[in-house]
N, C-alpha and C positions, 0 to 999 in steps of 0.2 A: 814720075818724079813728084810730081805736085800731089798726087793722092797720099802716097807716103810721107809727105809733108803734113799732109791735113790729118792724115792717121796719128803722124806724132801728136799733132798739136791737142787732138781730139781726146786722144787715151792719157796725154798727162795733163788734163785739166785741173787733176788734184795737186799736181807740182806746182803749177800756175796759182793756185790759190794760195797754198805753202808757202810761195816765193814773195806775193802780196803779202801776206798774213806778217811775215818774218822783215820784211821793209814798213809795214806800218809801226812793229814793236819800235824799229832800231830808229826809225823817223821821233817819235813822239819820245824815246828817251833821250837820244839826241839832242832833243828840243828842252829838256827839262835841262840837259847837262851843259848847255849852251845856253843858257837864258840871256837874253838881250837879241841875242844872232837867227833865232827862229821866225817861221815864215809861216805861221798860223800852224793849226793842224793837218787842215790837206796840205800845206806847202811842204812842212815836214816829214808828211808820210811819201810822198814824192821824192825828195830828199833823201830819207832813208832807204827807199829802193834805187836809186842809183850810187847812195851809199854803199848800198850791200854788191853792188858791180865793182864799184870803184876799192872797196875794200876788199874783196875777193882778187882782184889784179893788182891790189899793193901788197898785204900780206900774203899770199900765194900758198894759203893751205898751211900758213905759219901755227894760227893756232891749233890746238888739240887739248881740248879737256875731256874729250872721252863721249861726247853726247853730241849728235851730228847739228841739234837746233841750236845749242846754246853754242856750239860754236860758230853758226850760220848769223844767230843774233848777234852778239860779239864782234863778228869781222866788221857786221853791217853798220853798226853802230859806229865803231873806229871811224870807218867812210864815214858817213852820215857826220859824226863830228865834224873831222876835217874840211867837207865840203861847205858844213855848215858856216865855218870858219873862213874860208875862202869867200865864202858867197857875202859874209856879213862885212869883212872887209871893202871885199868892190863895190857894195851896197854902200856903205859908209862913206867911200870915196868921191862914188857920183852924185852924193846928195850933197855933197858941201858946197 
């Protein structure tokens, strides 16, 4: 069991950098599209990879423009907002 675990993780190291690569886009546009609410550049790139979870489990494979990255960046990005938005509100709340 754990070898085949390791096997997965081993043989899609390029999905793992894909998936990075695709959360730093929607991190740092994100960040441009929210200005004020951004959490520097690594905050952001952080941000938009659990953007791109959190937008993958809100829209649910809703979008389709026909090209699997741009609609992987897109979903991500949606999360990424949103969190963004989220996160700068209760930021805002506990500094006052």
């Amino acid at each position: 069991m754990l070898s085949s675990l390791f096997v997965l993780l081993a043989v899609d190291i390029v999905g793992w950098i894909i998936f990075l690569a695709i959360g730093a886009i929607a991190g740092w546009l994100a960040g441009q599209i929210m200005k004020g609410f951004g959490f520097g550049l690594i905050g952001n790139i952080i941000v938009g990879i659990i953007g791109g979870i959190f937008g993958g489990w809100l829209l649910g494979g809703m979008i389709n423009l026909g090209n699997a990255y741009v609609n992987a960046i897109l979903t991500a990005v949606i999360g990424a907002v949103i969190l963004l938005f989220i996160a700068g509100l209760i930021s805002k709340m506990l500094n006052k």
